[in-house]
PyMOL Python script that loads the backbone (N, CA, C, O; Angstrom):
from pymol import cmd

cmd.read_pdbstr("""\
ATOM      1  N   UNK A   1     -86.655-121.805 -30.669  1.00  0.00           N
ATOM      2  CA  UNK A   1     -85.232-121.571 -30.803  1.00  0.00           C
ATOM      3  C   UNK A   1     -84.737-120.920 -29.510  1.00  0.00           C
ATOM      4  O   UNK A   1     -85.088-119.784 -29.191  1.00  0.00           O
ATOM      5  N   UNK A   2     -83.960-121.626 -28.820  1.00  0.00           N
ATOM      6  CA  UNK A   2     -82.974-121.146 -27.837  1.00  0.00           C
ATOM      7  C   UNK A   2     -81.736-120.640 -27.743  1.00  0.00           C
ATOM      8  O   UNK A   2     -80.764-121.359 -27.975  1.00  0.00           O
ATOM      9  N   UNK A   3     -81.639-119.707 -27.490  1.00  0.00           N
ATOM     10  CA  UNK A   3     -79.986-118.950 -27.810  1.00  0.00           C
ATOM     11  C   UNK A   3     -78.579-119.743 -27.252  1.00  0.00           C
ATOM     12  O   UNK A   3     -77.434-119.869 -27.685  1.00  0.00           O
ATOM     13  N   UNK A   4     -79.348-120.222 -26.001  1.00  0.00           N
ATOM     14  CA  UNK A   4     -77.831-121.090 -25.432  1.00  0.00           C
ATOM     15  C   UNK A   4     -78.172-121.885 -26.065  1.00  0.00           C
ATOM     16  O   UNK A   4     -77.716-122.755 -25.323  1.00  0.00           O
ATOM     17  N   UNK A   5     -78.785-122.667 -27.166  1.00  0.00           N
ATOM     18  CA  UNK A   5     -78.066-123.987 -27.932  1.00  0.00           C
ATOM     19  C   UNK A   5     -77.120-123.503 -28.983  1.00  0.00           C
ATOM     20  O   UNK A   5     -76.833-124.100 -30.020  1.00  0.00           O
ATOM     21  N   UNK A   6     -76.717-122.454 -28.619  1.00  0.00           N
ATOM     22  CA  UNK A   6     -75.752-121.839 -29.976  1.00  0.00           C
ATOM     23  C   UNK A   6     -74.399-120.794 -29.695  1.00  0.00           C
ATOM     24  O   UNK A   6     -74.213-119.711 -29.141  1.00  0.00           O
ATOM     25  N   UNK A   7     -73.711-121.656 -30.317  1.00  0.00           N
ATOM     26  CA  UNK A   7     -72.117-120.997 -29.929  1.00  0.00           C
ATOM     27  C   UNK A   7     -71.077-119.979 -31.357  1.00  0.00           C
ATOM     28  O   UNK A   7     -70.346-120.405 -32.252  1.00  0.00           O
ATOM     29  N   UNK A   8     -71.313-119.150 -31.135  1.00  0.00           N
ATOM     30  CA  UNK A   8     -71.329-117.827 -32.508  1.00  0.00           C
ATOM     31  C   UNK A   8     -69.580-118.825 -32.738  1.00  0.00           C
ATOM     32  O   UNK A   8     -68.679-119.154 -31.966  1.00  0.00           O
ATOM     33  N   UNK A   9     -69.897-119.027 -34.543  1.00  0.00           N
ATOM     34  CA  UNK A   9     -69.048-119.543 -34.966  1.00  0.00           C
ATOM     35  C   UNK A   9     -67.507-118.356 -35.847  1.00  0.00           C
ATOM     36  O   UNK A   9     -66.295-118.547 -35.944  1.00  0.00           O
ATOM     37  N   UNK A  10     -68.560-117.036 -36.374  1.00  0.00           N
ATOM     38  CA  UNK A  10     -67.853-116.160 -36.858  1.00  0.00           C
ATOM     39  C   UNK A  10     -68.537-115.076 -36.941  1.00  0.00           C
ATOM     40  O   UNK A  10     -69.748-115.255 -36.817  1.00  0.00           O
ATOM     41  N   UNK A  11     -68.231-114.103 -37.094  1.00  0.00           N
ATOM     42  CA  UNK A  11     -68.618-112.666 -37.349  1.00  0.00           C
ATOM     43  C   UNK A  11     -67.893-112.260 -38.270  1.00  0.00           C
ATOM     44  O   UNK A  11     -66.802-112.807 -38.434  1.00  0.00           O
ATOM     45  N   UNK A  12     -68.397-110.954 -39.305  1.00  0.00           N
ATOM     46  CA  UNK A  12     -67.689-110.565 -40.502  1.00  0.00           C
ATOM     47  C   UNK A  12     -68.564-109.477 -41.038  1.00  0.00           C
ATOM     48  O   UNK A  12     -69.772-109.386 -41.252  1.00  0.00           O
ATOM     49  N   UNK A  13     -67.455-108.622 -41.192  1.00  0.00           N
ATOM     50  CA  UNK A  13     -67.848-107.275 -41.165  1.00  0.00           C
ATOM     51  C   UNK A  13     -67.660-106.637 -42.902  1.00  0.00           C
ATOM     52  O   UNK A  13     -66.862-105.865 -43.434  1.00  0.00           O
ATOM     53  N   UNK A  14     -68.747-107.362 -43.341  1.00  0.00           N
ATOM     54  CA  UNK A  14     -68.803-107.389 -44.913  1.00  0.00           C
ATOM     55  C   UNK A  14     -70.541-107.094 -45.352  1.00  0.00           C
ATOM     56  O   UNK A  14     -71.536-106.771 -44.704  1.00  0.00           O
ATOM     57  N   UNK A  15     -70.301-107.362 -46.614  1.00  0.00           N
ATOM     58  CA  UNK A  15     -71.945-107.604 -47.483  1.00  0.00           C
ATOM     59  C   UNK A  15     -71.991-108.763 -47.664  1.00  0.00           C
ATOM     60  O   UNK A  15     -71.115-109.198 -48.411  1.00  0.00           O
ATOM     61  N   UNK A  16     -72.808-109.583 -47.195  1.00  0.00           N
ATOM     62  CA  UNK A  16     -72.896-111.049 -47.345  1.00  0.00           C
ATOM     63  C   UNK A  16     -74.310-111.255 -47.990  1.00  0.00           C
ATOM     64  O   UNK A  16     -75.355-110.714 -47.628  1.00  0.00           O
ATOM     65  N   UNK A  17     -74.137-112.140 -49.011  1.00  0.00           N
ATOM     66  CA  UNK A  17     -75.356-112.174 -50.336  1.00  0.00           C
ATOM     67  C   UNK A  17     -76.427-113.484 -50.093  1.00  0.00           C
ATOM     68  O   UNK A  17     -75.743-114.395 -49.628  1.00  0.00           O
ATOM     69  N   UNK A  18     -77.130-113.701 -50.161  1.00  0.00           N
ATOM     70  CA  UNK A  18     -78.440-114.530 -49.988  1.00  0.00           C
ATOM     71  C   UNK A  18     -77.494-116.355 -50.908  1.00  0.00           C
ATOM     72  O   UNK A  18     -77.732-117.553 -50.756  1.00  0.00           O
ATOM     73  N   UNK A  19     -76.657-115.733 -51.615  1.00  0.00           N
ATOM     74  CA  UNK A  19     -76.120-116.758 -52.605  1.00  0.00           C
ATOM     75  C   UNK A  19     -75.230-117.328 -51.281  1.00  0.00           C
ATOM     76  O   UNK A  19     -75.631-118.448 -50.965  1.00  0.00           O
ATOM     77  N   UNK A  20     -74.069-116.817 -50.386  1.00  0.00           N
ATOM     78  CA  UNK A  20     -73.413-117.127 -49.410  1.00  0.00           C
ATOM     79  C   UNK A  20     -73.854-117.641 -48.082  1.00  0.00           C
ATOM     80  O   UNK A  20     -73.154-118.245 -47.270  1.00  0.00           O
ATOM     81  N   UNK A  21     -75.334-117.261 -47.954  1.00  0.00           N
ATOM     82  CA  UNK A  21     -75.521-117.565 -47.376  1.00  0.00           C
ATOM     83  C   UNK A  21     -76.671-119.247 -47.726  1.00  0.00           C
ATOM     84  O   UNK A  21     -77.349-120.075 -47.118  1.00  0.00           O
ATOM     85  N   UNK A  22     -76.344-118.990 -48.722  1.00  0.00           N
ATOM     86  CA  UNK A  22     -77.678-120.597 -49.194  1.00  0.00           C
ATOM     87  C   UNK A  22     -76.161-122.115 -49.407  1.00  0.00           C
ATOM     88  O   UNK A  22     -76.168-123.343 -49.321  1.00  0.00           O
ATOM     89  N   UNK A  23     -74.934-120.886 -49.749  1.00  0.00           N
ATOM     90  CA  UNK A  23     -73.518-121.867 -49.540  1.00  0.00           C
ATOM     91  C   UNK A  23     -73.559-122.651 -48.558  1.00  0.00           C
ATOM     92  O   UNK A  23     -73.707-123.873 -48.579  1.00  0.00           O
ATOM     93  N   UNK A  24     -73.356-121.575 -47.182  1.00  0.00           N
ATOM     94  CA  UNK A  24     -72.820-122.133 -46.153  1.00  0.00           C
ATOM     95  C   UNK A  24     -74.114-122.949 -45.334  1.00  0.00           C
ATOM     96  O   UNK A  24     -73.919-123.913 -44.595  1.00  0.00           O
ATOM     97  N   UNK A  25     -75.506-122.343 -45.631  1.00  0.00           N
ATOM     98  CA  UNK A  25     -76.423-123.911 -45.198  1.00  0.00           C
ATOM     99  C   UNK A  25     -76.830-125.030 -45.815  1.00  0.00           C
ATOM    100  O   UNK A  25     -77.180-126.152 -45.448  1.00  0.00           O
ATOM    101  N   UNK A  26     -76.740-124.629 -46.545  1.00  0.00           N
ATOM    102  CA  UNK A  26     -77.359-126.086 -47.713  1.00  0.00           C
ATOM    103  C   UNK A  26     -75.991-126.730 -48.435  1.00  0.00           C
ATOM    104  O   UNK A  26     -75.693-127.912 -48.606  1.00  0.00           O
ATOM    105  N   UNK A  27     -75.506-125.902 -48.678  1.00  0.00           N
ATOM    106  CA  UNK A  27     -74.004-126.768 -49.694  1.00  0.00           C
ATOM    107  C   UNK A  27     -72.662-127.182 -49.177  1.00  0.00           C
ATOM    108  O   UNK A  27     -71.758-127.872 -49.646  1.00  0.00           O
ATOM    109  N   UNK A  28     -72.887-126.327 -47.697  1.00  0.00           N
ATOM    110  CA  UNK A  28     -70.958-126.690 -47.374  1.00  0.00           C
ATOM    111  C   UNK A  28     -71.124-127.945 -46.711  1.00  0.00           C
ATOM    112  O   UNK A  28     -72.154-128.616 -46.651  1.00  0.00           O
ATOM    113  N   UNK A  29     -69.990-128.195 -46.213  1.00  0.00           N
ATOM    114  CA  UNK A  29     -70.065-129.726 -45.243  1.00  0.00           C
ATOM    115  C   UNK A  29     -70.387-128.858 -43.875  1.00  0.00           C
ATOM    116  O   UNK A  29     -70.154-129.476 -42.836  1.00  0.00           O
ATOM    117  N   UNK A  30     -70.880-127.540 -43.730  1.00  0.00           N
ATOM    118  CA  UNK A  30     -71.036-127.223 -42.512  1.00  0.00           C
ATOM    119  C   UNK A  30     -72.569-127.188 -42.643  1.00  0.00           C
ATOM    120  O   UNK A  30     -73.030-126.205 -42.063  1.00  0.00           O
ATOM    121  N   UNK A  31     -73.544-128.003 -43.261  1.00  0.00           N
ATOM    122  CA  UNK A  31     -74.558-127.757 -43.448  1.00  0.00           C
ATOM    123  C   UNK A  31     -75.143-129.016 -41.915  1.00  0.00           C
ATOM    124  O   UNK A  31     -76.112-128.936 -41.160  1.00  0.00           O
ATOM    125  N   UNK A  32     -74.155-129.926 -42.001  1.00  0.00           N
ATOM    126  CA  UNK A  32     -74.909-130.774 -40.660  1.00  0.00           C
ATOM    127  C   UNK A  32     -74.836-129.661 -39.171  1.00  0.00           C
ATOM    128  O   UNK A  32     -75.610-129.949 -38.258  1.00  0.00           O
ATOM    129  N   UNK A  33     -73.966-128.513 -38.998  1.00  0.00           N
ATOM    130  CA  UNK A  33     -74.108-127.444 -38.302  1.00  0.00           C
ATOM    131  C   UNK A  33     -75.483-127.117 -37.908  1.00  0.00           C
ATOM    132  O   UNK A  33     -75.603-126.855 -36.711  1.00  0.00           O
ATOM    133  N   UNK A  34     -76.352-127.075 -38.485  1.00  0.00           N
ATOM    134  CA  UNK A  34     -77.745-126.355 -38.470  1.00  0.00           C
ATOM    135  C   UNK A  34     -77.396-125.035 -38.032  1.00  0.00           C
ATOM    136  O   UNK A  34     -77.748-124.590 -36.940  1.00  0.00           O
ATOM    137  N   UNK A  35     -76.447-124.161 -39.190  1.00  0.00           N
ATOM    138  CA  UNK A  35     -76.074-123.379 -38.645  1.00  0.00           C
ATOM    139  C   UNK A  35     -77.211-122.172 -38.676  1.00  0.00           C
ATOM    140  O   UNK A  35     -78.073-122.327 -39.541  1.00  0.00           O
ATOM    141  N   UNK A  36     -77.337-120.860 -37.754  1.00  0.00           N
ATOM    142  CA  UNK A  36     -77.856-119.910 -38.144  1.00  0.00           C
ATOM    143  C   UNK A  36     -76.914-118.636 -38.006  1.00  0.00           C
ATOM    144  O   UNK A  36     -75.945-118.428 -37.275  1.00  0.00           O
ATOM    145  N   UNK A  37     -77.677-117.697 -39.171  1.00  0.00           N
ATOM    146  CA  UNK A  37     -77.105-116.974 -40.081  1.00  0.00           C
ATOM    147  C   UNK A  37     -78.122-115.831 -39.623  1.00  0.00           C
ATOM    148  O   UNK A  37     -79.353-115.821 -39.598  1.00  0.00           O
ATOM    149  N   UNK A  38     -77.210-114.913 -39.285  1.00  0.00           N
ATOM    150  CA  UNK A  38     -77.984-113.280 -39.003  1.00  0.00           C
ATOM    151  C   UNK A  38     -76.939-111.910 -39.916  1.00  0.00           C
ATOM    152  O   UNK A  38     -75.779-112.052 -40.302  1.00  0.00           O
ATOM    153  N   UNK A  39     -77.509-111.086 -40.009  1.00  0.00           N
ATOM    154  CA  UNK A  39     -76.906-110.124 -40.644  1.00  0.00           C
ATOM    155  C   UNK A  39     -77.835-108.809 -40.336  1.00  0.00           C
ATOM    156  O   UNK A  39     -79.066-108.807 -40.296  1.00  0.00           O
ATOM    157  N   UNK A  40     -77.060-107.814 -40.151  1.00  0.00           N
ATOM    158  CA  UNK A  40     -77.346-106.279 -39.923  1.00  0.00           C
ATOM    159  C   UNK A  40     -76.202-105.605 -40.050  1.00  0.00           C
ATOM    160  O   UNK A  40     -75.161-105.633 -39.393  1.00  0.00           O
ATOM    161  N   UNK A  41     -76.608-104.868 -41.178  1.00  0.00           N
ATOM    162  CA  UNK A  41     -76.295-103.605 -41.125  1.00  0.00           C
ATOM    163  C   UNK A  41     -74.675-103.944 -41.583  1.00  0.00           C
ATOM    164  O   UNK A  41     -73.727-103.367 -41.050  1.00  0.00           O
ATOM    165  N   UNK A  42     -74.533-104.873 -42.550  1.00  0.00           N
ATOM    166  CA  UNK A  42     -73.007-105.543 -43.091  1.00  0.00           C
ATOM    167  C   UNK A  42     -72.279-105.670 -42.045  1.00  0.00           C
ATOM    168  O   UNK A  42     -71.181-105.146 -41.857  1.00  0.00           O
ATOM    169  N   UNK A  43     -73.016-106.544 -41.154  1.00  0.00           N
ATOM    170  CA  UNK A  43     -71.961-107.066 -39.765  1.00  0.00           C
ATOM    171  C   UNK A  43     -73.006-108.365 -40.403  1.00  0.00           C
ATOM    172  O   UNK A  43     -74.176-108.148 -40.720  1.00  0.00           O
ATOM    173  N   UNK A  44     -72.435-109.537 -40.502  1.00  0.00           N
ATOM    174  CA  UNK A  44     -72.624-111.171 -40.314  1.00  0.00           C
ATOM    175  C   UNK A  44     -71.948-111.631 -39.142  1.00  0.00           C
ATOM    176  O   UNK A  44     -70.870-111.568 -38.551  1.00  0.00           O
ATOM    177  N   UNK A  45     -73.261-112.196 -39.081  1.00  0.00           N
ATOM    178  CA  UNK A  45     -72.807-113.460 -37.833  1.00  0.00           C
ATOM    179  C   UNK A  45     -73.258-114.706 -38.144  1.00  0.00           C
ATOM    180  O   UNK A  45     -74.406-114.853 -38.562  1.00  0.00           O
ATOM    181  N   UNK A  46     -72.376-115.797 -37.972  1.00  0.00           N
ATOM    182  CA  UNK A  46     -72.975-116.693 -38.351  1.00  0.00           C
ATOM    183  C   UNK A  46     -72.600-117.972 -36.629  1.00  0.00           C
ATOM    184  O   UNK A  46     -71.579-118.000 -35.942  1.00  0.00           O
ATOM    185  N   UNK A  47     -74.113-118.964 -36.451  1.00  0.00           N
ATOM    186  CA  UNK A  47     -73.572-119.307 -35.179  1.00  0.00           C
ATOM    187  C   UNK A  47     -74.121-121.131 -35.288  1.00  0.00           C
ATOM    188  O   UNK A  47     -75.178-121.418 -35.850  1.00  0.00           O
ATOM    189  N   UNK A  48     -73.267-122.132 -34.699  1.00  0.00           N
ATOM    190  CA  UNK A  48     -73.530-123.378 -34.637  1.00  0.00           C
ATOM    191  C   UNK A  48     -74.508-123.686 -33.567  1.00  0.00           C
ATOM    192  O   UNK A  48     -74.640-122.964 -32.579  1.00  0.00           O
ATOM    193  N   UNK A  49     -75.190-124.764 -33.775  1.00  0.00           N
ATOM    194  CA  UNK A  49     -76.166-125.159 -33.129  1.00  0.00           C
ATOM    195  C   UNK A  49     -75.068-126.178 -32.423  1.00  0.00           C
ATOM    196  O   UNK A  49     -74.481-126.951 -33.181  1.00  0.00           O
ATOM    197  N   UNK A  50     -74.735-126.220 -30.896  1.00  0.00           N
ATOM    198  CA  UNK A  50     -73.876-126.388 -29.893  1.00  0.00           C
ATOM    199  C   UNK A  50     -73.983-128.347 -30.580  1.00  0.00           C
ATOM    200  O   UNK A  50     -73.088-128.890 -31.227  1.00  0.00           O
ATOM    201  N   UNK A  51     -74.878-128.785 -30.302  1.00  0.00           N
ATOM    202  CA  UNK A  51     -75.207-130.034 -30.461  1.00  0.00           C
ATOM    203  C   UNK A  51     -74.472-130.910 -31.523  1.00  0.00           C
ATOM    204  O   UNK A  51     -73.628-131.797 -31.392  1.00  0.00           O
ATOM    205  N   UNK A  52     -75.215-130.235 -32.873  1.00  0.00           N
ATOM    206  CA  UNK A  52     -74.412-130.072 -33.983  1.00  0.00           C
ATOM    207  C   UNK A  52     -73.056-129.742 -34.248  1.00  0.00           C
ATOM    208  O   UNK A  52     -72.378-129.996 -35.243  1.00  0.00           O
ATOM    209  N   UNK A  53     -72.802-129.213 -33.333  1.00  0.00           N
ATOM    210  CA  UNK A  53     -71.149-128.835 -33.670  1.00  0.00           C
ATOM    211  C   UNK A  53     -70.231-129.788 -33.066  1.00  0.00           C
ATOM    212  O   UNK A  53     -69.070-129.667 -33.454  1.00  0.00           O
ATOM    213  N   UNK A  54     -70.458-130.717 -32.204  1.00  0.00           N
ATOM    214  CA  UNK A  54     -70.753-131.941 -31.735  1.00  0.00           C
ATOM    215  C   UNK A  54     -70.295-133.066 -32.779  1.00  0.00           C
ATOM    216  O   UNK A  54     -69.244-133.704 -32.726  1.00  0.00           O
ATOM    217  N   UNK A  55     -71.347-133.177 -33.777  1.00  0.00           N
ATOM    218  CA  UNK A  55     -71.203-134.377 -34.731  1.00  0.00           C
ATOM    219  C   UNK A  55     -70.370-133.595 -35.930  1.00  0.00           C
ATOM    220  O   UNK A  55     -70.048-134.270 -36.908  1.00  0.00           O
ATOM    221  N   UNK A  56     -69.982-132.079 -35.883  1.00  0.00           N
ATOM    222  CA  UNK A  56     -69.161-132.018 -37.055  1.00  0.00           C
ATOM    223  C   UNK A  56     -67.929-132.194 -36.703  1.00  0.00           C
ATOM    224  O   UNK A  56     -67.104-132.182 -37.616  1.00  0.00           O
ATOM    225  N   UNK A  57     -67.411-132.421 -35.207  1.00  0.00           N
ATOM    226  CA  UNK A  57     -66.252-132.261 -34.574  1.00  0.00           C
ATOM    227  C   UNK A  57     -65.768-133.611 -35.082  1.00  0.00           C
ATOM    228  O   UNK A  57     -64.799-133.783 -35.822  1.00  0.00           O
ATOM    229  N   UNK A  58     -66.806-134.820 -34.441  1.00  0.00           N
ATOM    230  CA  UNK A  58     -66.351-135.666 -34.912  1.00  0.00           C
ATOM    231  C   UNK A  58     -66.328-136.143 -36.379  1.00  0.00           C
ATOM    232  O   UNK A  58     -65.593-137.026 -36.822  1.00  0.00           O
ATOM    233  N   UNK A  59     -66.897-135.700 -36.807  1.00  0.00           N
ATOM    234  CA  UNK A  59     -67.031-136.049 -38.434  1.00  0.00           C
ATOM    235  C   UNK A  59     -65.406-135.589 -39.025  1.00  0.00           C
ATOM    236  O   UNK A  59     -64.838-136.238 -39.904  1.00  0.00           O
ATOM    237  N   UNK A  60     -64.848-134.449 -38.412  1.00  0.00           N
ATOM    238  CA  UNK A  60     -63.496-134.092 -39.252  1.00  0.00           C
ATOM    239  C   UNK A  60     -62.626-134.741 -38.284  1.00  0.00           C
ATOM    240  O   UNK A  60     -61.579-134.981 -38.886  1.00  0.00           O
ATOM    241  N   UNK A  61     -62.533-135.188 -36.944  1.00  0.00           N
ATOM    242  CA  UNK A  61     -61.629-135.870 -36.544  1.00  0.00           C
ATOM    243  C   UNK A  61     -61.476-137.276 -37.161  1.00  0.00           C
ATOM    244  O   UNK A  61     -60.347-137.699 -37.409  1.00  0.00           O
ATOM    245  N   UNK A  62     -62.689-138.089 -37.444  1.00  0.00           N
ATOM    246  CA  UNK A  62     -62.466-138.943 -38.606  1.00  0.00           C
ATOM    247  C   UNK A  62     -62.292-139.205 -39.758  1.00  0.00           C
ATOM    248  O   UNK A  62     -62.088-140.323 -40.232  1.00  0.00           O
ATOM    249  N   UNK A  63     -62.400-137.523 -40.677  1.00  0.00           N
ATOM    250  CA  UNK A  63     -62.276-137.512 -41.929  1.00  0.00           C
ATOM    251  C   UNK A  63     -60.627-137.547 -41.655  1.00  0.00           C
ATOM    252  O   UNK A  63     -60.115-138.530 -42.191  1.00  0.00           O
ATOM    253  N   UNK A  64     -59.647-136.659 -40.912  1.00  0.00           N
ATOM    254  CA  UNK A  64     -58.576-135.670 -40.545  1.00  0.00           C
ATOM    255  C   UNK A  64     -57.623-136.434 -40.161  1.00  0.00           C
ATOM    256  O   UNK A  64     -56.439-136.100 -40.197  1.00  0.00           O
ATOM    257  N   UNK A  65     -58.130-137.747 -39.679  1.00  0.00           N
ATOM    258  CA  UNK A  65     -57.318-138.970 -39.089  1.00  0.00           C
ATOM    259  C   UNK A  65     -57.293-139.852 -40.114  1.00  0.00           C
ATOM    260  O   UNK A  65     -56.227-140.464 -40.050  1.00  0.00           O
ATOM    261  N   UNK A  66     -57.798-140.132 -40.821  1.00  0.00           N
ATOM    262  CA  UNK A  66     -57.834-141.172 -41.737  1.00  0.00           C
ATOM    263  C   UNK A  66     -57.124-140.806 -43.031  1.00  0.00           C
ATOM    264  O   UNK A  66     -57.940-140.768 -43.952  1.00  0.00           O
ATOM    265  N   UNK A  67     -55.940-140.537 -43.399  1.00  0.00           N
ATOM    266  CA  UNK A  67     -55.194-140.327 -44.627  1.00  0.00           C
ATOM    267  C   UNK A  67     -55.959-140.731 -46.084  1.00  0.00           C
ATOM    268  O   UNK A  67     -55.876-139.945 -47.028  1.00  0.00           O
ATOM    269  N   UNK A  68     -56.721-142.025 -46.213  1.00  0.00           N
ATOM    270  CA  UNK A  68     -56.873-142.596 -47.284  1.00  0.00           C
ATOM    271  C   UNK A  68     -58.796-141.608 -47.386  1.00  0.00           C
ATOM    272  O   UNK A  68     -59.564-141.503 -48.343  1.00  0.00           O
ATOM    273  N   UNK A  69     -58.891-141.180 -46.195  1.00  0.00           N
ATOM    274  CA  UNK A  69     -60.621-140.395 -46.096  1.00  0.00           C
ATOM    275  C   UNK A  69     -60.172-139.251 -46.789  1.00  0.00           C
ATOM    276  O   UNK A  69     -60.673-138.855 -47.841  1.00  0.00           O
ATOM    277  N   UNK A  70     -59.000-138.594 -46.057  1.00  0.00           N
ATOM    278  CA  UNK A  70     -59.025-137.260 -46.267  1.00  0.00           C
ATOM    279  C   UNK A  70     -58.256-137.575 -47.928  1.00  0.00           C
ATOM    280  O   UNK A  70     -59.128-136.710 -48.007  1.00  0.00           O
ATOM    281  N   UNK A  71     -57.858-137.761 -48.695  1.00  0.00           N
ATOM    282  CA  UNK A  71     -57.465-137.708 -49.644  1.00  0.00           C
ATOM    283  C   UNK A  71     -58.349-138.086 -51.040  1.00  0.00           C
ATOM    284  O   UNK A  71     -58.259-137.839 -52.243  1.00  0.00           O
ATOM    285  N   UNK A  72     -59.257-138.836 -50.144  1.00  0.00           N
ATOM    286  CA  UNK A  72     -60.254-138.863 -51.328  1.00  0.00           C
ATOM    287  C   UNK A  72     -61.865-137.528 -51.003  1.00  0.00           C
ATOM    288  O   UNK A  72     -62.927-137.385 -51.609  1.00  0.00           O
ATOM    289  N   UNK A  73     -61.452-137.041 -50.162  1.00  0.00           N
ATOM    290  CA  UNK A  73     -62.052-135.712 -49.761  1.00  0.00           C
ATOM    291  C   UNK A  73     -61.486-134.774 -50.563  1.00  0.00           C
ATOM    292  O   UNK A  73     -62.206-134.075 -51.277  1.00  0.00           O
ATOM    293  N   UNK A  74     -60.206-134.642 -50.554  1.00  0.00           N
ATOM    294  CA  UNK A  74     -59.446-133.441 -51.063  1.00  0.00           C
ATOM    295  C   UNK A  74     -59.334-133.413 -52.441  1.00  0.00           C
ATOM    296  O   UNK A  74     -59.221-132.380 -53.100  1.00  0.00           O
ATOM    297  N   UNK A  75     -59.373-134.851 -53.006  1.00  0.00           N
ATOM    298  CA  UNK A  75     -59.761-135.127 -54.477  1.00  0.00           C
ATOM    299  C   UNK A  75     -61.270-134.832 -55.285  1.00  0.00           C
ATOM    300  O   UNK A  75     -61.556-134.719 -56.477  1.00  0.00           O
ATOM    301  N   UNK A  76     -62.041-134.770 -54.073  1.00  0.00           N
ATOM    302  CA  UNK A  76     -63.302-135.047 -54.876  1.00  0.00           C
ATOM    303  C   UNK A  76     -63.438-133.139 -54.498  1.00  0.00           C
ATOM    304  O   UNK A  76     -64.405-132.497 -54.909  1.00  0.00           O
TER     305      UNK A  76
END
""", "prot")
cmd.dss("prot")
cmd.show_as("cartoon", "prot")
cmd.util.cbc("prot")
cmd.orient("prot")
C-alpha cells in the first residue's frame, strides 16, 4: 500500500461504528472506491484509491447524464 495512490476523500470528527464503516466499503456505490478507512481517537478519515476514483467519476457522469439511468437509480 502506497500513500500517493490515495486522495483523502473526508474527514469527520465523530464516533464512527464498524457497522459505517462495513456501509461505506462493501454496500455503498462507493465500494468500487477501494476506499480506505482510518480512525483515531473519533477523528475519521476516510480516503479514495486515486485510480478508483477514476472509474467512479465516470460511472456518475454516466449515471448523472443519462435522465432515464438516473431515475431508475433514484427509484430503486
Amino acid at each position: 500500500m502506497n500513500p500517493q495512490d490515495y486522495r483523502k476523500f473526508f474527514t469527520a470528527d465523530c464516533e464512527i461504528t464498524c457497522l459505517h464503516c462495513d456501509y461505506l466499503l462493501n454496500r455503498s456505490s462507493l465500494k468500487i472506491a477501494d476506499l480506505l478507512v482510518l480512525n483515531k481517537v473519533r477523528t475519521f478519515h476516510v480516503f479514495f484509491d486515486i485510480e478508483k476514483e477514476k472509474q467512479c467519476a465516470q460511472q456518475g457522469i454516466e449515471l448523472f447524464s443519462d435522465p432515464e439511468k438516473y431515475q431508475t437509480y433514484i427509484n430503486s
